[in-house]
C-alpha positions in Angstrom: 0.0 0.0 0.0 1.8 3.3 -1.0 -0.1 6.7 -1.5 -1.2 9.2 0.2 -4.4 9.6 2.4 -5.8 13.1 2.9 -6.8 12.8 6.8 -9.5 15.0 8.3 -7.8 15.3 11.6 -10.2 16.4 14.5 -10.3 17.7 17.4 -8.8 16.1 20.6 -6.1 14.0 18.7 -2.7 14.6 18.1 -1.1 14.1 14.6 0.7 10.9 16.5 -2.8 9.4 17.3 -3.9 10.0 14.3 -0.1 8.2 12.6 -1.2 5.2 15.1 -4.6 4.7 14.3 -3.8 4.8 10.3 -1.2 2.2 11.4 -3.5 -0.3 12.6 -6.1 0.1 10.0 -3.6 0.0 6.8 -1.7 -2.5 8.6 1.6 -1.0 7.8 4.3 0.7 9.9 4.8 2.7 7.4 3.1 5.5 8.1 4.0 9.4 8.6 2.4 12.6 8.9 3.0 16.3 7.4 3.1 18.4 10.2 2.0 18.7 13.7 -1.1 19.9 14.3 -2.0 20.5 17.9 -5.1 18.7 20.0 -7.6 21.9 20.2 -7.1 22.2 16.1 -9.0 20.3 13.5 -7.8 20.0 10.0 -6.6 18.7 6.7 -3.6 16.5 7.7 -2.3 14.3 4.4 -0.7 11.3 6.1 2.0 9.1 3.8 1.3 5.2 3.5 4.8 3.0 2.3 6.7 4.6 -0.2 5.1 7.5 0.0 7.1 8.0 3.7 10.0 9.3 1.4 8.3 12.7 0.4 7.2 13.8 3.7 9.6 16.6 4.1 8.9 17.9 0.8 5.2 17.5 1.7 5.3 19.4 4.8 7.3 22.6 2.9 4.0 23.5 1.3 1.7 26.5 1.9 -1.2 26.2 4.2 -4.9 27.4 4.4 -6.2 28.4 7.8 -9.9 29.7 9.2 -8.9 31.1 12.9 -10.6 33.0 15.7 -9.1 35.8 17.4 -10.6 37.2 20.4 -10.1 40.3 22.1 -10.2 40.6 25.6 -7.8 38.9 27.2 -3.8 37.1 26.7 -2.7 33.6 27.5 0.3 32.6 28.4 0.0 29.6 25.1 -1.1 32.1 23.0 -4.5 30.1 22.5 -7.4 29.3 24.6 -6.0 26.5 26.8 -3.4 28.7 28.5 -3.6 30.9 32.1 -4.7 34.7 31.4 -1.7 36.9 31.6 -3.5 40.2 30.3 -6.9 41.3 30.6 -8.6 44.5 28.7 -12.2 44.2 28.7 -13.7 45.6 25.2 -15.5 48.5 25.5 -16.0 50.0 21.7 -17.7 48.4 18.9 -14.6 48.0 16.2 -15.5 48.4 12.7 -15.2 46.0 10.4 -12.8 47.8 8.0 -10.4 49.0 10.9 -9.9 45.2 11.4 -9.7 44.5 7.6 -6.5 47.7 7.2 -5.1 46.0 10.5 -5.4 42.3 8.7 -3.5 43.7 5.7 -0.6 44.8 7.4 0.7 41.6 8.1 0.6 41.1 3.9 4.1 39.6 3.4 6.8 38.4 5.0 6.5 38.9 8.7 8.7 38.4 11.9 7.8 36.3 14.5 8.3 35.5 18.0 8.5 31.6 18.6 5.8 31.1 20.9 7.0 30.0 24.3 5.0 27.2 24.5 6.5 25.3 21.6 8.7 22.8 20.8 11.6 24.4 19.7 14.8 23.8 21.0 17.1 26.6 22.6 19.7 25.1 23.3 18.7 21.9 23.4 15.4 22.2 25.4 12.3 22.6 24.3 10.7 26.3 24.9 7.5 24.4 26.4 10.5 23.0 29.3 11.6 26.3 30.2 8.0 27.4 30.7 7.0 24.5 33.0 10.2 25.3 34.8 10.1 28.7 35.2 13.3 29.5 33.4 13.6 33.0 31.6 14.3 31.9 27.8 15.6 34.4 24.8 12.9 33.0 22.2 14.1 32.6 18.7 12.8 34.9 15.9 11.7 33.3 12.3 10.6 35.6 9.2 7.7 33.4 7.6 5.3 34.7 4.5 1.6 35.6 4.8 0.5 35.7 1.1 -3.5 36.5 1.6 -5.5 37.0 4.8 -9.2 37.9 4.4 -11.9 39.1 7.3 -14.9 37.0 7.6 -17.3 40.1 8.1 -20.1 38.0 9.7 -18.2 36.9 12.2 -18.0 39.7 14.5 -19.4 39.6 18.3 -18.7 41.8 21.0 -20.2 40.1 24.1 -19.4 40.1 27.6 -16.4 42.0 27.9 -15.1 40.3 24.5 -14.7 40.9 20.7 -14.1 38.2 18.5 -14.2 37.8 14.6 -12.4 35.3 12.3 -10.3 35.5 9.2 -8.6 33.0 6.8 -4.9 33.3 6.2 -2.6 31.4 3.5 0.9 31.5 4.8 4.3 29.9 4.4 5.4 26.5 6.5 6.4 27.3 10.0 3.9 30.2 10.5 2.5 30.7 14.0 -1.3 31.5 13.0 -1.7 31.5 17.2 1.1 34.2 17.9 0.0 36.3 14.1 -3.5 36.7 16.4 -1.8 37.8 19.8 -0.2 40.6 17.1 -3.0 41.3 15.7 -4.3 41.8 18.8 -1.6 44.5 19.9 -2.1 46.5 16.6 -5.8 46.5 17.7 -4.9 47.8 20.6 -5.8 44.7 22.9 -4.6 41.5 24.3 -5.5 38.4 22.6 -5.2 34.9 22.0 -5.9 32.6 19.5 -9.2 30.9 20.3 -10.0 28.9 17.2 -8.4 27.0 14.3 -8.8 24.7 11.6 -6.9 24.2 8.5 -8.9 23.7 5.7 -6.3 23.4 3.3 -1.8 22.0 2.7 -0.4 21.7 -0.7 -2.7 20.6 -2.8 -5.4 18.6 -0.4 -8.5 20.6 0.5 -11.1 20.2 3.4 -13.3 18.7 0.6 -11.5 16.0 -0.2 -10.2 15.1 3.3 -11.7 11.7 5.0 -11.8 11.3 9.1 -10.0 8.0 10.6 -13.7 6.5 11.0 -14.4 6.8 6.9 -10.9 5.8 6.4 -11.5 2.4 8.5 -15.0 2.0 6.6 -13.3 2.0 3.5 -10.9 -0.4 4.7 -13.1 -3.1 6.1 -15.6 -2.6 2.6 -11.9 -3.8 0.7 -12.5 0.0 -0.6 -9.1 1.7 0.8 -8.2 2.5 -3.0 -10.5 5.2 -2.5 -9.1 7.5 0.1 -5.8 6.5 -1.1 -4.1 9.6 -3.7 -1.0 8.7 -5.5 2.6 9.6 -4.5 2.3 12.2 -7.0 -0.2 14.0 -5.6 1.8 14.9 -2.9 4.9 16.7 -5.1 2.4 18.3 -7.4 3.7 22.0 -6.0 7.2 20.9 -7.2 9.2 21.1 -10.9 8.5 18.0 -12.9 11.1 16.4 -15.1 9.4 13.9 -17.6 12.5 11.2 -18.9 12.6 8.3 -20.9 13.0 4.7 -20.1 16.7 4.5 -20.5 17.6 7.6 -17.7 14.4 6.2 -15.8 16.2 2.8 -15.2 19.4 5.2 -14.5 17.0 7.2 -11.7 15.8 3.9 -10.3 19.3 3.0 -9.4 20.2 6.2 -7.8 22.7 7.3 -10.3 23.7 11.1 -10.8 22.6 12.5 -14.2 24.0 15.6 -16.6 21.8 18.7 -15.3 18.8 19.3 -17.2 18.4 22.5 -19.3 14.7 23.0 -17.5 16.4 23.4 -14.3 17.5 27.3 -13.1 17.3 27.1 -9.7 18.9 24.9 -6.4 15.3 23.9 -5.5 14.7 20.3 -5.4 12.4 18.6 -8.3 10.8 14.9 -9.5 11.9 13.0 -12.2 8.9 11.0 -13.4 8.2 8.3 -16.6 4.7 8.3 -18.0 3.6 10.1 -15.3 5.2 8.4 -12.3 7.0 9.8 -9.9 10.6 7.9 -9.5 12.8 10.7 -7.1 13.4 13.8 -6.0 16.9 15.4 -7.3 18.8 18.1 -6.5 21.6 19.9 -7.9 24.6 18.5 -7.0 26.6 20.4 -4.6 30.5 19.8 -6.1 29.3 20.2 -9.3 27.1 22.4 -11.4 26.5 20.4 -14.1 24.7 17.1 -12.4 22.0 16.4 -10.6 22.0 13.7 -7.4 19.4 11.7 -5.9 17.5 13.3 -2.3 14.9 10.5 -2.5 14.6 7.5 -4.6 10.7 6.2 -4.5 
């Protein structure tokens, strides 16, 4: 069984769960997801089966689709609603829709963030979550990451109790803290906030409407149907460069050999080498010499 199946991960699992649970329904240890996705958020998460295990990195280096909730109001100390309050501002003004629209745009772009503290990155060799739990001041690391669209959902604007809260969709670069870009949006607001929904409705190429949960997934299974939730490899390297060869070099690719650079190829970026349409490896441009190409991944 190799392909890729586009997971419908939900609430109150982590992506780990989710790897485990596609483990014992495929019946394969082969098995690997694209990127975390925390407890509280629900989402599209494409999880490799067999060969397809190879392509996760390249997989998880793709733009994502997010529908998040800020509220106004109050900080937390995870950025999101499971944390302590730190900060507390009741809302006392009704704030216009197109104030939060100019604020939304700001962030257009590439952007720097803060790594939240409760995260698992490492600083010098801890995670940032272990100096939280022990109270030990950290110096938190700084990452520029690209926000190519974010867009207001105009109907979803409350101000209750205290509170304002409204929700927007954002398509942003890997490695983007959607959680800490509502704690700044927050600030330029002029309040504290957190983060107190998420979903991702869409990584790479797989969408929300295409996405099964792990109880279809088993259904299929146990009908002899798995075929069906399962995408080709390809599928999951369709944002890459595509190098269509013959079947004399595609023998050459199956064996891992290094080949003369292709003319098609301008840039270090990695890129699949396919024959009739299937994917065989990922190359690279070789880093000793400009004129060949070497093997990253060989499916």
């Amino acid at each position: 069984m190799n392909g890729i199946i586009p997971l419908w991960k939900e609430k109150g699992w982590t992506s780990h769960d989710c790897v485990m649970k596609l483990r014992r329904i495929c019946q394969t240890k082969k098995v690997g997801h694209t990127g975390t996705l925390d407890p509280e958020v629900e989402g599209v998460l494409p999880i490799c089966i067999g060969k397809a295990t190879k392509i996760v990195p390249f997989l998880t280096d793709t733009k994502k689709t997010y529908f998040a909730e800020v509220t106004l109001g109050y900080a937390t100390e995870t950025e999101d609603a499971t944390g302590q309050t730190m900060d507390k501002k009741p809302i006392s003004e009704q704030i216009a829709s197109e104030k939060i629209s100019e604020t939304l745009q700001t962030f257009v772009g590439e952007i720097t963030q803060v790594v939240p503290l409760y995260s698992a990155v490492r600083v010098n060799g801890r995670k940032l979550y272990e100096y939280a739990r022990l109270g030990i001041p950290v110096e938190r690391p700084q990452r520029n990451v690209m926000i190519d669209a974010i867009q207001l959902d105009t109907s979803s604007i409350v101000k209750k109790d205290g509170l304002f809260r409204f929700s927007f969709q954002v398509t942003c670069s890997k490695g983007t803290y959607i959680r800490t870009l509502c704690v700044d949006i927050g600030k330029k607001l002029g309040y504290p906030a957190h983060m107190s929904s998420l979903i991702r409705t869409q990584t790479g190429g797989f969408s929300e409407k295409e996405s099964f949960t792990i109880d279809e997934v088993k259904e299929k299974q146990e009908q002899g149907k798995i075929a069906e939730v399962l995408l080709p490899i390809s599928s999951g390297v369709a944002h890459m460069h595509t190098i269509e060869v013959d079947k004399e070099t595609a023998i050459k690719v199956t064996h891992g050999q290094k080949l003369p650079k292709p003319v098609a190829i301008t840039t270090d970026d990695a890129f699949c080498i396919s024959h009739h349409g299937n994917v065989l490896a990922i190359y690279s441009q070789h880093p000793e010499n400009n004129n060949e190409i070497k093997p990253v991944r060989v499916l």
